[in-house]
N, CA, C and O atoms as a MOPAC input file, in Angstrom:
PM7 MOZYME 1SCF
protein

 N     60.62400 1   116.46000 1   118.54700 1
 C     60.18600 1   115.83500 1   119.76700 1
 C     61.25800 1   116.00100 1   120.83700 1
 O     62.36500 1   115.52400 1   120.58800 1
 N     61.06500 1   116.60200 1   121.96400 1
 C     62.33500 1   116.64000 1   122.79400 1
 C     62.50300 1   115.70400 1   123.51300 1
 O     63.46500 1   115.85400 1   124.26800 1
 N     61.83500 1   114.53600 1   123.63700 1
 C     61.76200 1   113.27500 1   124.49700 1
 C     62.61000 1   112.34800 1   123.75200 1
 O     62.80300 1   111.26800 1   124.31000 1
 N     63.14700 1   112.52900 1   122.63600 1
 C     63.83000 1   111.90700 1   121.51500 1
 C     62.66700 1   110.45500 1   120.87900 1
 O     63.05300 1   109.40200 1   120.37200 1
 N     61.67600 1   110.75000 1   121.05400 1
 C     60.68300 1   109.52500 1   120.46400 1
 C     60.24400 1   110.09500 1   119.25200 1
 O     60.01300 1   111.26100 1   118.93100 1
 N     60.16000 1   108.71100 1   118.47100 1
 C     59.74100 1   109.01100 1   116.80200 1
 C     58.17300 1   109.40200 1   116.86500 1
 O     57.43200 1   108.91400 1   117.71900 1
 N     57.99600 1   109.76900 1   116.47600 1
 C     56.41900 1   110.10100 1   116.04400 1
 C     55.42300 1   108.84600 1   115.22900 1
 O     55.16100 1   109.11500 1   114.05700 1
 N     55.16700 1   108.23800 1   115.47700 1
 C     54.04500 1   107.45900 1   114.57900 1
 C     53.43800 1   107.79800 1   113.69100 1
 O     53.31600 1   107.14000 1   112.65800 1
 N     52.68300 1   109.43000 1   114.00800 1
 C     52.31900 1   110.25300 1   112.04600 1
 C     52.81000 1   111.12800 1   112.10800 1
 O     52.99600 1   111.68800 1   113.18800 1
 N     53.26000 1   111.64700 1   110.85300 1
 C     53.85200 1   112.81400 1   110.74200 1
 C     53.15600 1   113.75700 1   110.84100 1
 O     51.94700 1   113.78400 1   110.61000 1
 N     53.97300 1   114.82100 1   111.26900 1
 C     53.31100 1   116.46600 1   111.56900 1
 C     52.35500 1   116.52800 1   109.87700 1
 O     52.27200 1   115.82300 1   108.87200 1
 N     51.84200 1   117.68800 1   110.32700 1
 C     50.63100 1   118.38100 1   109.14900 1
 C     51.51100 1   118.83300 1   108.26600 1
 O     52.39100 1   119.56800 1   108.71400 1
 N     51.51200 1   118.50300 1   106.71200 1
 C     52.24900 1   119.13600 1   105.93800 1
 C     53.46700 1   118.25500 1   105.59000 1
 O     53.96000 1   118.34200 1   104.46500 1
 N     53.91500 1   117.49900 1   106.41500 1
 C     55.00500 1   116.36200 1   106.19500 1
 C     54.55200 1   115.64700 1   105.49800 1
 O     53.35100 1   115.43600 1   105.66900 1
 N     55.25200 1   114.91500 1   104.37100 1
 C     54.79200 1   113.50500 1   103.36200 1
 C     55.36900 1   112.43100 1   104.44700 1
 O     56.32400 1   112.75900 1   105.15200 1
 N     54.77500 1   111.15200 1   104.56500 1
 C     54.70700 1   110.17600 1   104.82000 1
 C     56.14100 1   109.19200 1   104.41000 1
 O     56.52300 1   109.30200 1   103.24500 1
 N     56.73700 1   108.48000 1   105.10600 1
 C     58.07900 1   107.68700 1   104.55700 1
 C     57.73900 1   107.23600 1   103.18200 1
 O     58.39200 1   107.43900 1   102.15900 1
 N     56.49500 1   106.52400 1   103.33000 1
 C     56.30800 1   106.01300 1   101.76100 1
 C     56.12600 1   106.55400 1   100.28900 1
 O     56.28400 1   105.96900 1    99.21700 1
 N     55.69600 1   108.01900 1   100.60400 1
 C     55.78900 1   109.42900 1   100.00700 1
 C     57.20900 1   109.41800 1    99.70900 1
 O     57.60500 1   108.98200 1    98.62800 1
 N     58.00800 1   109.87000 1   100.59500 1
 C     59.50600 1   110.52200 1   100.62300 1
 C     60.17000 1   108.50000 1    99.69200 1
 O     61.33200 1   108.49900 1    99.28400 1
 N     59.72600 1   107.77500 1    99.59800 1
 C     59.89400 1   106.45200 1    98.93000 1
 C     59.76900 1   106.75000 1    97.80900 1
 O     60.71000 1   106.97700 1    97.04900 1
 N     58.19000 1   106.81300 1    97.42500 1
 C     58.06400 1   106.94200 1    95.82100 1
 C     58.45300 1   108.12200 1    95.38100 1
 O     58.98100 1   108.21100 1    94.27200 1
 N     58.24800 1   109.26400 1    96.21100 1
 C     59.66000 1   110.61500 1    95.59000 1
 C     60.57200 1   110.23500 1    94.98600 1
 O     60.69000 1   110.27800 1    93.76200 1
 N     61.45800 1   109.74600 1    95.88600 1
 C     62.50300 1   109.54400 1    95.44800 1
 C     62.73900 1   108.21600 1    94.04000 1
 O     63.61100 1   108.22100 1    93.17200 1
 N     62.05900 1   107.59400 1    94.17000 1
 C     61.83400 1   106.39400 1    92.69200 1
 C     61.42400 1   107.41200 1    92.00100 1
 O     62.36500 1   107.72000 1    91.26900 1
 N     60.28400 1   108.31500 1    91.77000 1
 C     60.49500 1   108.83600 1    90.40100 1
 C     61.42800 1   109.67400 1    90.35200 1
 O     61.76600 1   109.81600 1    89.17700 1
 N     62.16100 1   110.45600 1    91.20400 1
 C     63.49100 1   111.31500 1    90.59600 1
 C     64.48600 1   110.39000 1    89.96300 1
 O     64.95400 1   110.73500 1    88.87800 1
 N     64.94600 1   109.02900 1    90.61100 1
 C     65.50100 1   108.29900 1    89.97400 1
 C     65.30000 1   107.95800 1    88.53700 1
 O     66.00300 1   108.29200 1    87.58400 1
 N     64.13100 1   107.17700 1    88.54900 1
 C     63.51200 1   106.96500 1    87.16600 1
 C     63.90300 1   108.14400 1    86.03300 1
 O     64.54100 1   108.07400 1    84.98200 1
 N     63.24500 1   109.24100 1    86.70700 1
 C     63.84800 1   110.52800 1    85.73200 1
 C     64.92400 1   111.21400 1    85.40900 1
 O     65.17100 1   112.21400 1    84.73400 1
 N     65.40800 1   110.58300 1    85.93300 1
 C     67.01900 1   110.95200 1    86.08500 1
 C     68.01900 1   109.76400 1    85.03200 1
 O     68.66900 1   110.30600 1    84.13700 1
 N     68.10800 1   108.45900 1    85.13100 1
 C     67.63800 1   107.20600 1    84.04700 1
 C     67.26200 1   107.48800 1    82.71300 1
 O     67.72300 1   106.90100 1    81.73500 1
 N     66.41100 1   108.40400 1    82.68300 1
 C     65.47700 1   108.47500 1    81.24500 1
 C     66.17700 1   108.93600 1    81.00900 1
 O     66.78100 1   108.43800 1    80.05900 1
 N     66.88400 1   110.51100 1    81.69000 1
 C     67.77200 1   111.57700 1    80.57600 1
 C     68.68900 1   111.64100 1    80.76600 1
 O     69.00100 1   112.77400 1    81.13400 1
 N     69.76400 1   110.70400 1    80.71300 1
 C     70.83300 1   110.11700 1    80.89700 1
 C     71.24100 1   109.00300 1    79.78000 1
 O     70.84000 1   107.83900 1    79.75400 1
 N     72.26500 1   109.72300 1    78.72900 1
 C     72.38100 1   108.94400 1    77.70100 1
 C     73.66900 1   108.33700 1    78.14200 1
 O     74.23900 1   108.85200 1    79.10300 1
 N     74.32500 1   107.04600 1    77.40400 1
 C     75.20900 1   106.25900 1    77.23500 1
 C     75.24700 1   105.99300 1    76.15300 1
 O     74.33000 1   105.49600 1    75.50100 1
 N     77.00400 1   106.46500 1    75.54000 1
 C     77.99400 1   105.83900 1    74.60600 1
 C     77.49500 1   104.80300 1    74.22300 1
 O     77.07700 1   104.12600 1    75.16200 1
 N     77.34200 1   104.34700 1    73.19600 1
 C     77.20400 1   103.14200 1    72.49200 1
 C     78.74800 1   102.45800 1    72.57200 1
 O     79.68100 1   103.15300 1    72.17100 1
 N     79.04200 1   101.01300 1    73.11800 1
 C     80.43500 1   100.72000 1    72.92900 1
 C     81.24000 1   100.37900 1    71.45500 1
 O     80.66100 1   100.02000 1    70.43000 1
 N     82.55700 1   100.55600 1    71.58400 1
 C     83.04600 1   100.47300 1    70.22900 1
 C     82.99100 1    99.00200 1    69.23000 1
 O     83.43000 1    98.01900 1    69.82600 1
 N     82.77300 1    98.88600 1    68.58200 1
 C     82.46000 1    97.86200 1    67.85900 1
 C     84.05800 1    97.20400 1    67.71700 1
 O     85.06200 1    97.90200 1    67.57300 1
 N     84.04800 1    95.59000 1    67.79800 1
 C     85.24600 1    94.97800 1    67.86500 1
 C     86.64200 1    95.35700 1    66.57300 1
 O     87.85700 1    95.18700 1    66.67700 1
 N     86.06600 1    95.74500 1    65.76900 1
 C     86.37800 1    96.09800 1    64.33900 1
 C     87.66700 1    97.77400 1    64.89000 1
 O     88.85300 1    97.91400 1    64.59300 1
 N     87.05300 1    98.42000 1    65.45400 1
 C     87.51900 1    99.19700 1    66.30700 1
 C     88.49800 1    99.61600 1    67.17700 1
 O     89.33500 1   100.50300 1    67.34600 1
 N     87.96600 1    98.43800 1    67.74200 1
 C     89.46300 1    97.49300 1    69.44600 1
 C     89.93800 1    96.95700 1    68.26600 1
 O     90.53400 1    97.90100 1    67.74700 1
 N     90.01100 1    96.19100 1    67.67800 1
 C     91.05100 1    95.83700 1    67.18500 1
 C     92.20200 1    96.56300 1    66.61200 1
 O     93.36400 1    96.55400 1    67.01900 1
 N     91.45600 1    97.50300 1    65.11100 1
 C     92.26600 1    98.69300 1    64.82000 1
 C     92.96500 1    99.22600 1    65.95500 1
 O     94.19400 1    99.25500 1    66.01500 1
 N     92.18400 1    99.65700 1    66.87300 1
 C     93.66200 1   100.39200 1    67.85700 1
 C     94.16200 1    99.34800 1    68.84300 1
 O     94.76800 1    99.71600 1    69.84900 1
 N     94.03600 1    98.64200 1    68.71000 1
 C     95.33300 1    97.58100 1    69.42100 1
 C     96.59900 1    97.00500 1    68.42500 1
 O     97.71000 1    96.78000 1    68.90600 1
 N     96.34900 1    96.83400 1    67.24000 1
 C     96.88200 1    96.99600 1    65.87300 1
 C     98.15400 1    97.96300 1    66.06800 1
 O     99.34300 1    97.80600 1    66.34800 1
 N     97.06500 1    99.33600 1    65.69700 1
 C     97.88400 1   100.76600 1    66.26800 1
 C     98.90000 1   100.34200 1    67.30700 1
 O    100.05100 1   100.10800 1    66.93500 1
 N     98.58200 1   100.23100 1    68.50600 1
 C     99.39200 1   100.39900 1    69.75800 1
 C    100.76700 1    99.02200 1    69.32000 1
 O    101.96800 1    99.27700 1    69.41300 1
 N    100.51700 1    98.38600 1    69.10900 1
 C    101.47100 1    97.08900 1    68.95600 1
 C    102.37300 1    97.59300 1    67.80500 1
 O    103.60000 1    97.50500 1    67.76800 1
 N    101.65100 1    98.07700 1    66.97600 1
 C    102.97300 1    98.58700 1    65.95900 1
 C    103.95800 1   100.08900 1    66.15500 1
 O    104.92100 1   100.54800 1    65.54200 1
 N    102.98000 1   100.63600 1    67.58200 1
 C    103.97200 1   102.13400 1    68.43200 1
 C    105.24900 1   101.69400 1    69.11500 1
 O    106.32800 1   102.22400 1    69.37700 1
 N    104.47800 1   100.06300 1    69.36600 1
 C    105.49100 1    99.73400 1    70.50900 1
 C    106.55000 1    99.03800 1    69.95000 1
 O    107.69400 1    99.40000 1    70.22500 1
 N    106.30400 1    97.82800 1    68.99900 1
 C    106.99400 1    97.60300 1    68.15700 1
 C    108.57500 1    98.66100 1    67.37800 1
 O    109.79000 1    98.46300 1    67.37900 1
 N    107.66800 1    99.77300 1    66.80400 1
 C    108.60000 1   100.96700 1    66.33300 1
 C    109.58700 1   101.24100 1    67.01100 1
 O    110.76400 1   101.11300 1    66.67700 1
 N    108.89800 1   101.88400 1    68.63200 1
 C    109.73400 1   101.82800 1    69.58500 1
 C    111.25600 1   101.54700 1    70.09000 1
 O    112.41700 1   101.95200 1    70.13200 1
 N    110.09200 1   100.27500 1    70.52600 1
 C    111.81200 1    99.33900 1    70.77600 1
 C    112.46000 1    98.95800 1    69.55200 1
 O    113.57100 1    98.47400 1    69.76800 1
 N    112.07700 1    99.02200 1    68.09700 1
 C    113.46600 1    98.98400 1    66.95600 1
 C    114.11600 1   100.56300 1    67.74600 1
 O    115.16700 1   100.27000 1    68.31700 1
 N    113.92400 1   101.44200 1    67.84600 1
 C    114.38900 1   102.83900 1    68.06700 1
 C    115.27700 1   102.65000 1    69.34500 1
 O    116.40300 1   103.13000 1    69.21500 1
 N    114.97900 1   101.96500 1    70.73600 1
 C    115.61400 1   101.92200 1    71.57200 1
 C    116.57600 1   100.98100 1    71.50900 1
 O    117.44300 1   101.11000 1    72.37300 1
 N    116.75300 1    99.73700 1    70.48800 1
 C    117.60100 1    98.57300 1    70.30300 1
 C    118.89300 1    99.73000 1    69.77300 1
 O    119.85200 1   100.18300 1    70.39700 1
 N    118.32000 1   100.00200 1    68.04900 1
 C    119.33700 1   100.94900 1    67.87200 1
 C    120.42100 1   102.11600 1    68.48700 1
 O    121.56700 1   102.42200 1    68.16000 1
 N    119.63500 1   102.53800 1    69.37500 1
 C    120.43600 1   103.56400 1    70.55300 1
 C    121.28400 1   102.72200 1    71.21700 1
 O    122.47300 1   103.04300 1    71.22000 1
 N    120.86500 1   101.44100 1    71.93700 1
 C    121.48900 1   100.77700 1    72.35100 1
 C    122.91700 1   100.38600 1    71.66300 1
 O    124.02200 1   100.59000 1    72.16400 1
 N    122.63000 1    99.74500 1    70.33600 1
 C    123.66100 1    99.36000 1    69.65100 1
 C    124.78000 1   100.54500 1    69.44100 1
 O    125.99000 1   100.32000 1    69.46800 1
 N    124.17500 1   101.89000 1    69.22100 1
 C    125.51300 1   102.78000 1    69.07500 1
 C    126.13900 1   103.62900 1    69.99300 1
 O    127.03300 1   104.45900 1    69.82900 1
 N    125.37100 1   103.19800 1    71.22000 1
 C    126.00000 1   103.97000 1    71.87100 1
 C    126.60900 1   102.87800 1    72.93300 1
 O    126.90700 1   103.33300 1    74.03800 1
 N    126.75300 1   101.93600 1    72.77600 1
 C    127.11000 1   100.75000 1    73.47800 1
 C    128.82700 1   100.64700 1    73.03800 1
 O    129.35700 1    99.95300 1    73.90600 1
 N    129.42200 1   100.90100 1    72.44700 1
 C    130.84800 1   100.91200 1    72.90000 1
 C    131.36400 1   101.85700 1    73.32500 1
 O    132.42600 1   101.82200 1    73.94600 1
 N    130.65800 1   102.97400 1    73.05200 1
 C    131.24000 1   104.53100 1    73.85700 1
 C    130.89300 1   104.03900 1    75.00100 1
 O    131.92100 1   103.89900 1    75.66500 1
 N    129.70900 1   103.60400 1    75.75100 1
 C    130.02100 1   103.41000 1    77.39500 1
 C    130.35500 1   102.35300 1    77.86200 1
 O    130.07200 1   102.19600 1    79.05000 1
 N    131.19900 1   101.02400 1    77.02100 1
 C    131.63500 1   100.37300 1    77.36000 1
 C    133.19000 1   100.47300 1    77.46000 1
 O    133.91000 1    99.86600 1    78.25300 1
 N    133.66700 1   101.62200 1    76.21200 1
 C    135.27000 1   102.10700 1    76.28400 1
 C    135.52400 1   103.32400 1    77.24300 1
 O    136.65200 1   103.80600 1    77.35600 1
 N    134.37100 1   103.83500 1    77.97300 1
 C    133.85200 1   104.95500 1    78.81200 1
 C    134.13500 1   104.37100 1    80.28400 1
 O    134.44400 1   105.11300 1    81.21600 1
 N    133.98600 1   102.81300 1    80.42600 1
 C    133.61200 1   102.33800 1    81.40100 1
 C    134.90700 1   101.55700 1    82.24400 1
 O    135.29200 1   101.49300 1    83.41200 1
 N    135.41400 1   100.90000 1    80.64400 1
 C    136.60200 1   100.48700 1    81.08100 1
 C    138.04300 1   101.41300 1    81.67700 1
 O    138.80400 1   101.21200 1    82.62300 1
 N    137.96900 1   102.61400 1    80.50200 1
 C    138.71100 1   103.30100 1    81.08100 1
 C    138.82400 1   104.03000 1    82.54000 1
 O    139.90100 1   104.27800 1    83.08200 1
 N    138.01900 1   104.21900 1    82.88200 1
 C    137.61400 1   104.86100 1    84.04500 1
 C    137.35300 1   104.07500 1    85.47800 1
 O    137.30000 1   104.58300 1    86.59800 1
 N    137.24800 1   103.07400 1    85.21100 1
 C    137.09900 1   101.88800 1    86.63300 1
 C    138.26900 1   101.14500 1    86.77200 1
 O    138.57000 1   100.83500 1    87.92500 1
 N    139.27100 1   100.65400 1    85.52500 1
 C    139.97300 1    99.71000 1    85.61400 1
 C    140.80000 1    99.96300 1    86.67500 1
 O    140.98100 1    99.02000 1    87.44600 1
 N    141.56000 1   101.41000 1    86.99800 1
 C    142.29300 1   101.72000 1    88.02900 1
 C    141.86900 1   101.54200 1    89.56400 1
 O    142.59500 1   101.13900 1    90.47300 1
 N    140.58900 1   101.91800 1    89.64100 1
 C    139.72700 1   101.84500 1    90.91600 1
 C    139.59500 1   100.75300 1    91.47400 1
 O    139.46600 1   100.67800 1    92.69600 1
 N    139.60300 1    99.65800 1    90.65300 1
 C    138.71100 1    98.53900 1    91.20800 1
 C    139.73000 1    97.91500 1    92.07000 1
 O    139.43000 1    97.93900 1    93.26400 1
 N    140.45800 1    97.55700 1    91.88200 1
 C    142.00800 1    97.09000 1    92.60100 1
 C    142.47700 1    98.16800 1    93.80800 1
 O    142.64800 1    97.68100 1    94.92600 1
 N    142.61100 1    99.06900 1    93.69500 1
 C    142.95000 1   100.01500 1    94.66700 1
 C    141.41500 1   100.02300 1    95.35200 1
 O    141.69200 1    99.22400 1    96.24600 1
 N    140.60800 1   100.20200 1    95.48800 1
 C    139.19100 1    99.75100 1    96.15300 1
 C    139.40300 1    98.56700 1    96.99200 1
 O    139.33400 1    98.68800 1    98.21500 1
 N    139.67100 1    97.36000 1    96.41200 1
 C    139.69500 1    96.18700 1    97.11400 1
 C    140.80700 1    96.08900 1    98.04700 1
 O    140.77800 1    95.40600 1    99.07000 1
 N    141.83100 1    96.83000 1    97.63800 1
 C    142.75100 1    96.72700 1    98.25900 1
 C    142.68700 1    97.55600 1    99.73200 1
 O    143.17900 1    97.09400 1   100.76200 1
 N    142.01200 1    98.83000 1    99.65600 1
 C    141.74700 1    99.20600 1   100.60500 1
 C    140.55200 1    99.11200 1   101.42400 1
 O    140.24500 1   100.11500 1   102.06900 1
 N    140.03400 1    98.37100 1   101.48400 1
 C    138.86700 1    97.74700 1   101.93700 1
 C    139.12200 1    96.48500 1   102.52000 1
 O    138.69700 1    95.96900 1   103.55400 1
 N    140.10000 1    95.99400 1   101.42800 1
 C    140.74600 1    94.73300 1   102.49600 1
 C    141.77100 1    95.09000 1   103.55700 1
 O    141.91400 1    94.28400 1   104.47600 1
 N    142.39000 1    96.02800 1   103.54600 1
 C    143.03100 1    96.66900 1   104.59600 1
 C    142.52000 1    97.27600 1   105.79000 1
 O    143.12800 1    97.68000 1   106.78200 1
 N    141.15400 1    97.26700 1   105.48900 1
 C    140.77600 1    98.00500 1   106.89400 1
 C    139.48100 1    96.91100 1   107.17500 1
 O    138.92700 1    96.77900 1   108.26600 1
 N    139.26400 1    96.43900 1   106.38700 1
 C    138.09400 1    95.51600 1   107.11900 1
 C    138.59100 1    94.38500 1   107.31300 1
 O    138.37300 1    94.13700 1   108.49900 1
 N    139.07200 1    93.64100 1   106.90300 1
 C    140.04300 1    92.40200 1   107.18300 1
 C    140.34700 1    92.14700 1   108.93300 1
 O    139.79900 1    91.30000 1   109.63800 1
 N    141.51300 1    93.28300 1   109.40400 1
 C    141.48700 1    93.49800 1   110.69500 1
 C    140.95400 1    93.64600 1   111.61000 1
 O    141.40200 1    93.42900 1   112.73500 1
 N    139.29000 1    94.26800 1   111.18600 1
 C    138.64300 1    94.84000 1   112.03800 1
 C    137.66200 1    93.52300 1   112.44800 1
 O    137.35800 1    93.13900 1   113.57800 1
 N    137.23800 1    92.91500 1   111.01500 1
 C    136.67700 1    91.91300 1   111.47400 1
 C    137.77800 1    90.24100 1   112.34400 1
 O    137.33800 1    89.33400 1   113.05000 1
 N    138.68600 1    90.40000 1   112.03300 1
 C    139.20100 1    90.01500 1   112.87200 1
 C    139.12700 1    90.28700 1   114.52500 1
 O    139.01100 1    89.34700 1   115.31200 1
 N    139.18400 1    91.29000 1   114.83400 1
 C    138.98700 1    91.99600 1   115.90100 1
 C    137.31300 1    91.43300 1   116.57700 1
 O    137.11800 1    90.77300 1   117.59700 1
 N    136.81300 1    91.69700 1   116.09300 1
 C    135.22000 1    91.75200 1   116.27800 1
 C    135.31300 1    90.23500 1   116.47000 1
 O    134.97000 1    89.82000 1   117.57700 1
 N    135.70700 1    89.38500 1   115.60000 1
 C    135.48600 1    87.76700 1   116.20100 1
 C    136.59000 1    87.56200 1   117.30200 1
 O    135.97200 1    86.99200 1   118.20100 1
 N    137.62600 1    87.68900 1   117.63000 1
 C    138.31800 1    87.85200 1   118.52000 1
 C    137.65700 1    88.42000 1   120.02300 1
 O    137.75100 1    87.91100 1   121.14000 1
 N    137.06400 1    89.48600 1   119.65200 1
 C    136.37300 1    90.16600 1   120.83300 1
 C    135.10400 1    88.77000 1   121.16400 1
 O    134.89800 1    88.33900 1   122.29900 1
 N    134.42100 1    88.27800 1   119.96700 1
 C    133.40900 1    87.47900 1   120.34500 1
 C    133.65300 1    86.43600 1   121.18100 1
 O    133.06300 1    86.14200 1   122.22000 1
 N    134.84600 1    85.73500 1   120.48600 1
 C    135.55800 1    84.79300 1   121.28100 1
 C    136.05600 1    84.83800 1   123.06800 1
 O    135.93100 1    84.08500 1   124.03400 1
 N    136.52100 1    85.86500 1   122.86400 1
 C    136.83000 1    86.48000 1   124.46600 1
 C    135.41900 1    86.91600 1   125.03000 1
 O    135.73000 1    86.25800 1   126.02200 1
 N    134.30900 1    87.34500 1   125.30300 1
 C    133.16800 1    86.87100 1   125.76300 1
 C    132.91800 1    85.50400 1   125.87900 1
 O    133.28200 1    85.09400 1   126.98200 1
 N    132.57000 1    84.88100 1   125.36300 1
 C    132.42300 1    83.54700 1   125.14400 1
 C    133.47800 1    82.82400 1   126.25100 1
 O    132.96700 1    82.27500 1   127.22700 1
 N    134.96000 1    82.82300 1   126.10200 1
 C    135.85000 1    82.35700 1   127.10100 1
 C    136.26500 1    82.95800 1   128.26500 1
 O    136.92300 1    82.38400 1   129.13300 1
 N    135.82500 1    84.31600 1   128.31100 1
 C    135.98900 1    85.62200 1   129.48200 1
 C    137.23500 1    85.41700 1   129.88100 1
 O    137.62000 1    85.02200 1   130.98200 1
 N    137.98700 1    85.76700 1   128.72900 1
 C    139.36700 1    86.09400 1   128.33200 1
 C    139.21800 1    87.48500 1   128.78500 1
 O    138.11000 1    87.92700 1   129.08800 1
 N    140.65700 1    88.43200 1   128.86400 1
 C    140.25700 1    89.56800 1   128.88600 1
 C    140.64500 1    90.59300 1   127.33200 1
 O    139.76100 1    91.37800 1   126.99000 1
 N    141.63700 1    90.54700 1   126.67700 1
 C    141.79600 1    90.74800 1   125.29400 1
 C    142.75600 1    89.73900 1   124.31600 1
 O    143.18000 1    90.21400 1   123.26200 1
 N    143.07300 1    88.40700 1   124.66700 1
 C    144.13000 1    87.74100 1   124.11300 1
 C    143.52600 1    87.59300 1   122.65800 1
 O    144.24100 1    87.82400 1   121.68300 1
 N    141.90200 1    87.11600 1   122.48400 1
 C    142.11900 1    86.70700 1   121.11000 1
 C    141.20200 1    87.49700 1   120.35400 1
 O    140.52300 1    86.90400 1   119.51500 1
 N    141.02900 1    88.98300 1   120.52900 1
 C    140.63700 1    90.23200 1   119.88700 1
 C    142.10500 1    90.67100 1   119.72400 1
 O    142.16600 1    91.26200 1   118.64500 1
 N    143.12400 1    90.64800 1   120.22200 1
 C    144.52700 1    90.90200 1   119.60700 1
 C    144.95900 1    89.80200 1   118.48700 1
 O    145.59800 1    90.07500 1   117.47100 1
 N    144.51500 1    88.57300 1   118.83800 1
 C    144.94100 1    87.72000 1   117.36100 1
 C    144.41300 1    87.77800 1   116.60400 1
 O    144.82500 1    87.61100 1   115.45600 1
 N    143.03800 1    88.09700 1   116.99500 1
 C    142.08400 1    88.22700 1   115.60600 1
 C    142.84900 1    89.55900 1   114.70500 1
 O    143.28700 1    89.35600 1   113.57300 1
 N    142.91700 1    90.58300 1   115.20600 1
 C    143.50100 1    91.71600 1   114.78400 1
 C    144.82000 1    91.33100 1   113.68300 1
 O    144.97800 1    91.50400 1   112.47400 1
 N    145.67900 1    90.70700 1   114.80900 1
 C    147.00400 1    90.15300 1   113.55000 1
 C    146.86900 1    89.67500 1   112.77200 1
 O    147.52800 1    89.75400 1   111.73500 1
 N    145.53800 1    88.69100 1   113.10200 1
 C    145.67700 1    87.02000 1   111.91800 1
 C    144.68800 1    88.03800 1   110.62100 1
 O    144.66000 1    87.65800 1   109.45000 1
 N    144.11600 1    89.02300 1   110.97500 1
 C    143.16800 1    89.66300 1   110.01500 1
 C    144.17400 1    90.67000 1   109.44600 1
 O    143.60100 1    90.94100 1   108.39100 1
 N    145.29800 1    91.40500 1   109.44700 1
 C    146.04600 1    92.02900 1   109.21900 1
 C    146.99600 1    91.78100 1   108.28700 1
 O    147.51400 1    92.60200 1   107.53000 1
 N    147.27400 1    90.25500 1   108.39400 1
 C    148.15600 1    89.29300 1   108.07900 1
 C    147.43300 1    89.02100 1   106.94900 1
 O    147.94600 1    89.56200 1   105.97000 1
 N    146.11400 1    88.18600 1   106.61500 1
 C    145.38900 1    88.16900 1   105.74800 1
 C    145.22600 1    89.33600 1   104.94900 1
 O    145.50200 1    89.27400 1   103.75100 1
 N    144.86100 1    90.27000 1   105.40100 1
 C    144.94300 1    91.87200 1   104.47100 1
 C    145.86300 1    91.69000 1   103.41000 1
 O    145.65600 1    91.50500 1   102.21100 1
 N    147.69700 1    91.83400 1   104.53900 1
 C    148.41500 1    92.42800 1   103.19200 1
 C    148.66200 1    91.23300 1   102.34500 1
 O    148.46600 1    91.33000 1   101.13400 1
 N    148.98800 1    90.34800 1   102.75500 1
 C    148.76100 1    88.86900 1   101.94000 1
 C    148.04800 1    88.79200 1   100.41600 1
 O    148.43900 1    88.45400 1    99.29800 1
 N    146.38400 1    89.45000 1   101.16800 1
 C    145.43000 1    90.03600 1   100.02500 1
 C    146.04700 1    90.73200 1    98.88800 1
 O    146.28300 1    90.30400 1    97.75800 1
 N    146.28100 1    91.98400 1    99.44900 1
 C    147.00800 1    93.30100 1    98.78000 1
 C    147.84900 1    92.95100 1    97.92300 1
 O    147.65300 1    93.16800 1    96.72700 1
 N    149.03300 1    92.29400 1    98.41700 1
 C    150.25100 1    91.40800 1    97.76800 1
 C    149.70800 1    90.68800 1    96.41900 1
 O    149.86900 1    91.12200 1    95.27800 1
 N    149.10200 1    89.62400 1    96.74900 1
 C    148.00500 1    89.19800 1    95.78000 1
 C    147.88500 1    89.56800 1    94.41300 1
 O    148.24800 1    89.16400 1    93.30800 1
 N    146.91600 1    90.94100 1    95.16800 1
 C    146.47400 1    91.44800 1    93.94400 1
 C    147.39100 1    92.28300 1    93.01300 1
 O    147.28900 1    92.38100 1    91.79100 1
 N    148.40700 1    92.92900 1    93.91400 1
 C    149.69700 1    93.91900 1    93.19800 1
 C    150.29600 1    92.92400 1    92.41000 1
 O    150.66600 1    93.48100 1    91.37700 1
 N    150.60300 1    91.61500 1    92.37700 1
 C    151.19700 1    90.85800 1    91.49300 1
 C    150.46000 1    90.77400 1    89.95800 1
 O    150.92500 1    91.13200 1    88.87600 1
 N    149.35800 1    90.26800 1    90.21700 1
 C    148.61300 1    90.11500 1    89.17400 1
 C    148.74300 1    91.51300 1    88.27900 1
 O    148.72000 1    91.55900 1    87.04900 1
 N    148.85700 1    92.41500 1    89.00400 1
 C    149.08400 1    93.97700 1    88.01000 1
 C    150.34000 1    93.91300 1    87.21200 1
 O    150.66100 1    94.85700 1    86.48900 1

């Protein structure tokens, strides 16, 4: 129709909506009929393999406990050796450079705040510097 209007009967040779309706119900229907479905597994079944699965998993983790257990002092004598030096020299230099800086940074905050022009971003700097090696000191004793 080029007027875009529906037609009220269909052209000659066209089936009818209610046609193209029950068409389509019996393809369905027939389609239904020959279409089989699995019978589901009987509980006897699920159970057996949940049985199964609980005793995979079970097995399992005995298998992963054991790994655990022997290989658990090799990376614990693996672990110690190899960090004990770091960890102290780490802190130590970390407290050396951040210590000051954040000093600095509250110092600077402070001087905004009082519209100072750098007096107590320079103390922050010392008093955080001061704290550092203090830190450092600290910890070199305990060694």
């Amino acid at each position: 129709m080029p007027d875009g209007t529906i037609p009220e009967e269909p052209e000659e040779g066209q089936p009818t909506p209610e046609e193209k309706v029950q068409e389509l119900q019996k393809n369905v229907s027939a389609a239904a009929d020959r279409a089989s479905f699995a019978d589901p597994p009987e509980s006897d079944e699920i159970a057996k393999k949940l049985a199964e699965a609980k005793d995979k998993i079970e097995l399992a983790r005995k298998k992963n406990k054991a790994r655990i257990a022997r290989d658990r002092p090799a990376v614990a004598e693996s672990q110690e050796k190899d960090s004990a030096p770091t960890g102290p020299g780490m802190a130590m230099a970390f407290a050396l450079l951040f210590m000051p800086l954040s000093g600095m940074v509250l110092g600077w905050m402070v001087d905004q705040w009082l519209k100072t022009d750098t007096l107590f971003r320079n103390l922050g700097f010392v008093a955080g510097a001061a704290v550092a090696i203090l830190y450092v000191v600290r910890i070199t004793k305990q060694q």
